[in-house]
N, C-alpha and C positions, 0 to 999 in steps of 0.2 A: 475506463475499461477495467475492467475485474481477469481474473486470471484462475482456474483449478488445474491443479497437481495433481495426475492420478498416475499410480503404479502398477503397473499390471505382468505379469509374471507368464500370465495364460495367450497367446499368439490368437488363438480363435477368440475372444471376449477381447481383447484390444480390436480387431478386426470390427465385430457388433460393437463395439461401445462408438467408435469413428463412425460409419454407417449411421448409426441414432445420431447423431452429431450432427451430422449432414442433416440428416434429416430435419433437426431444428436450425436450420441454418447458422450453427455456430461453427465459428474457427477454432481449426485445431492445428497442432503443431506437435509432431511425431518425434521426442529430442530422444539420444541415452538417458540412462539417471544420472550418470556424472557430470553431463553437458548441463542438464537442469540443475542441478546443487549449482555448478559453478555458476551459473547465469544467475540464482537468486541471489549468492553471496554477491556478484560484482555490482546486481542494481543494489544491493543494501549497504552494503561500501559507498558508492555513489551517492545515495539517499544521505548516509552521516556526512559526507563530505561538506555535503551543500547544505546541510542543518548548518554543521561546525562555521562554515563562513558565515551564514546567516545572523547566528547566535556567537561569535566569537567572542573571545576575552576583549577586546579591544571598542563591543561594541556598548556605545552607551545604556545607563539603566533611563528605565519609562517608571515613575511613578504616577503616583496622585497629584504629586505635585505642578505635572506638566499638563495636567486635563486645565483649560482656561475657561470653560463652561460646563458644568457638570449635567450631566440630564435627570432631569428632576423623576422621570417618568422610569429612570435605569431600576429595574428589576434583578439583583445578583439569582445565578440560576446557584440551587444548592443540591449538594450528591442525591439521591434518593425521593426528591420532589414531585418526580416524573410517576 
């Protein structure tokens, strides 16, 4: 699920913008702007938390060393190839 942030100042253009919303059948969710900052920071808090466990000091390094058959057919992707 994807998520847009919109700020809006104007009471009548908030009103039409919800209204077109509906209309594409998309969810909306009416927050303050301080309720929204806080809720971004607390999922992006959470987000590094769970990297940090993930990726911690503690966890083992993966080399090359640990591939036991290598695949002949591995193509490394490189920056800018696309």
């Amino acid at each position: 699920m994807k998520a847009l942030i919109i700020s809006i100042d104007n009471e009548s253009s908030l009103k039409k913008l919800i209204a077109f919303a509906k209309k594409l059948r998309l969810r909306t969710k009416l927050v303050e702007a301080d309720d929204a900052v806080q809720e971004h920071d607390d999922w992006m808090k959470l987000g590094m938390q769970n990297l940090a466990k993930a990726y911690g000091n503690d966890e083992p390094d993966i080399d090359n060393l640990a591939v036991k058959e290598p695949n002949p057919e591995y193509n490394p992707w490189k920056q800018g190839a696309l």
